[in-house]
N, C-alpha and C positions, 0 to 999 in steps of 0.2 A: 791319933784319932782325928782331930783337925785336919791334917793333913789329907787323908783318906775321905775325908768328906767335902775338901776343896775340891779334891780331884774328882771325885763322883760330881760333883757342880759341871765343873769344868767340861766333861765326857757330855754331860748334859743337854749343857747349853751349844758343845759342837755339833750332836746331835741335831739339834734343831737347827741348827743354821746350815747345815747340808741338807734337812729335808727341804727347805726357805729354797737352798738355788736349785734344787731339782725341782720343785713346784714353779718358778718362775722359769728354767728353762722348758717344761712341759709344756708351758702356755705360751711359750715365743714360737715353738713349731706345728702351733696347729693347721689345719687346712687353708692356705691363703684364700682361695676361693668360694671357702664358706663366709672370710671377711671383706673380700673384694665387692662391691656392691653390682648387681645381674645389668648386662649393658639396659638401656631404656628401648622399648620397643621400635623408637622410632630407627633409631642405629642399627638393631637388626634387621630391619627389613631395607633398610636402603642396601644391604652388602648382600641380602639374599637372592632380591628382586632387579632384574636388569631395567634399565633405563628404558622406557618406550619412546618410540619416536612422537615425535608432534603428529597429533591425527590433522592431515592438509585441509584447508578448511572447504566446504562445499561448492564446486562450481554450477554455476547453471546448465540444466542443456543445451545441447547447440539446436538450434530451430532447423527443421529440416527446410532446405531453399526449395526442395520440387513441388510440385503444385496438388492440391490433393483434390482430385476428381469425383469434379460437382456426381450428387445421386442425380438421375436419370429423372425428367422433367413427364409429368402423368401423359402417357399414352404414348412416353418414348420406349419402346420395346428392344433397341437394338443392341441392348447393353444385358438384357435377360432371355432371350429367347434367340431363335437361331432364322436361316428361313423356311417358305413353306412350298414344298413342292408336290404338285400336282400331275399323277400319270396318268396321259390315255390308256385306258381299258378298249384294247380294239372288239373282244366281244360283244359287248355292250354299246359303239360305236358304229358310224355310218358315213360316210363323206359322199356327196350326191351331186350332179349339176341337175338345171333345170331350164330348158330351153323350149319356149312359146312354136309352135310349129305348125305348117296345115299340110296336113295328108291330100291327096288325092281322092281316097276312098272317104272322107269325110268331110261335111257342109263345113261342120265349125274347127276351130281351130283345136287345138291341145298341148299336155307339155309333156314335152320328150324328157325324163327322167331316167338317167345313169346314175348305179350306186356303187362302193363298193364298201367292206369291211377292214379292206387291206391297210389300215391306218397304226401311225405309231407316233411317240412323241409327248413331251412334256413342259409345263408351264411352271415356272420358278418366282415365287412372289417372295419380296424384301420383306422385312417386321413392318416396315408403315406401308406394303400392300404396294408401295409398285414392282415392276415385272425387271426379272436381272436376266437383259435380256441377250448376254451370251451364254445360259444356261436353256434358252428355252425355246422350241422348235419342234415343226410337227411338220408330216410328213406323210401324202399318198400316193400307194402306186397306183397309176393312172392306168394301166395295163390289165387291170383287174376290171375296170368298169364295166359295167352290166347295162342294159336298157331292155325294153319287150319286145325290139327289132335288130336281130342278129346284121343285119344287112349296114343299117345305123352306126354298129358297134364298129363294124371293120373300118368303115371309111370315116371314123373320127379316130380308132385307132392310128390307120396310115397316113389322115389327110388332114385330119385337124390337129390332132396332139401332135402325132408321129412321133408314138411311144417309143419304136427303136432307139432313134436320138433321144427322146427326153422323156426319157420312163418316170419317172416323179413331179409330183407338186409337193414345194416348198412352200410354209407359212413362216415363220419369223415374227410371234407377235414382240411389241418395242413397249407400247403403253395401252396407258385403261382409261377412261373416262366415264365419271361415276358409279366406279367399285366399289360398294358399302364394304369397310376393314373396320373392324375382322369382320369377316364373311358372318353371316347371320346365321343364324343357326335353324332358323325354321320360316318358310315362306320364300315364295318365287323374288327377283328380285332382277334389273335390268342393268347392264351397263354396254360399253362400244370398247371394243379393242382392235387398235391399229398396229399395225405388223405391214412387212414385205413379204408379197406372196411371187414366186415365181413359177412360170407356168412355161414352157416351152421355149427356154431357155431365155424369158425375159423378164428379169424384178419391176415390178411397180407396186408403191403403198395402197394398202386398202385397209378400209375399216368393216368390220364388223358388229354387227347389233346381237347383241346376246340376251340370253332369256335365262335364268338359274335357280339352280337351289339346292342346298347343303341337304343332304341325306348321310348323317353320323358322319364317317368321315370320306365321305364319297360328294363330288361336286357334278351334278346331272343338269343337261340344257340342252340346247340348239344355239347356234349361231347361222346368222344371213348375211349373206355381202351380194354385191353385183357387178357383174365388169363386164368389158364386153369382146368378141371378139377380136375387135383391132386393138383391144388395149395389148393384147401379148400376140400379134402378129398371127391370129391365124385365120385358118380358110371355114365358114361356116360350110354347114353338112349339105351334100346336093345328091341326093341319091332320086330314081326314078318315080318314086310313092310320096317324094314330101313337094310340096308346089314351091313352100315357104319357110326361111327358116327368118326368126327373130337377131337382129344384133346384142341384145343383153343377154347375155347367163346369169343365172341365177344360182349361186353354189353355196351351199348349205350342210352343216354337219349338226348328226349328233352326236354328245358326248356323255361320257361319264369317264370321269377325273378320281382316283382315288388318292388321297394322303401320302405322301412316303413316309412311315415307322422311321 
């Protein structure tokens, strides 16, 4: 009986010390990574995140060397605006000489007036109003001219001009002398313009006295100058009916100038 109940002890206590190393090796293989402690944030992100380069530090800019072009000083236009040209309108135009004369059939004296329409040609003004004067040139046919004495017309045709040879007057105006700029917009107003006029195939300068005025974009006047026969080499008129002929001419245009668009 002792016996049987050592041995029931004995079973017992083996018992329990087999359950002893199985509980203790249960616990020797649990999850290591449930007991390994989670890397620190800062570890992680250095091995996820790549390396940025050094941002280079700021340089300045480079100053530009070219030079920066002053604004335009009050009443310089040549930096905003273009220039301004001015066309004879020959409808509206006259080119005329005017020569002091005494007839035969009359006591006093009178002027022999020749006109004609046959006119063309254009006047070119810069933004500060002077004239660019390889743009600008006017021009009549002399062959066209008229007078109230047919007899007059032929022998300044053949003997004075002597249109065959030199069918045209040239002007050439060069400069202005007291052009109000910009042209005014309302009321008469006076200036002189010098140019080369050629006449019978001889240039000499002459001035003109001008008389004007802006109507919208239209420039309406007269201009007078004087010259006189020997100035361009020719024969004054000597026909049967005149006693007398004067050495000045008197040449005179009217005009109207319109805008070019």
């Amino acid at each position: 009986m002792r016996i049987a109940q050592a041995t029931s002890t004995l079973r017992l206590l083996g018992a329990l010390l087999l359950l002893g190393f199985a509980l203790a090796a249960c616990s020797g293989q649990e999850n290591p990574a449930a007991l390994t402690p989670a890397p620190s944030p800062t570890a992680a992100t250095s091995q996820a995140m790549p390396t940025m380069p050094p941002t280079p530090a700021s340089s300045p800019e480079p100053t530009s060397t070219a030079a920066t072009p002053a604004s335009p000083a009050a009443g310089d236009e040549s930096s905003t605006t273009g220039t301004v040209r001015l066309i004879l309108v020959p409808e509206e135009s006259e080119a005329r000489y005017r020569v002091r004369e005494q007839l035969a059939s009359q006591s006093l004296p009178n002027d022999a007036v020749g006109a004609t329409r046959d006119v063309s040609g254009a006047v070119v003004l810069a933004t500060d109003g002077r004239i660019v004067s390889e743009e600008s040139r006017f021009e009549v046919d002399l062959r066209s001219l008229q007078s109230d004495q047919s007899r007059r017309d032929n022998f300044i045709q053949e003997n004075t001009l002597e249109t065959a040879q030199f069918p045209t007057a040239v002007f050439e105006p060069r400069e202005t002398s007291g052009l109000p700029w910009p042209l005014p917009e309302g009321g008469e107003f006076t200036f002189q313009l010098a140019g080369d006029l050629t006449v019978h195939g001889v240039t000499r300068p002459v001035t003109w006295d001008v008389t004007a005025r802006m109507e919208g974009d239209r420039l309406v006047g007269n201009a007078v100058t004087r010259v006189t026969f020997q100035d361009f080499g020719m024969e004054q008129p000597r026909v049967a009916v005149v006693l007398s002929v004067e050495e000045t001419i008197q040449l005179e245009l009217d005009f109207t100038l319109v805008r070019e668009q």
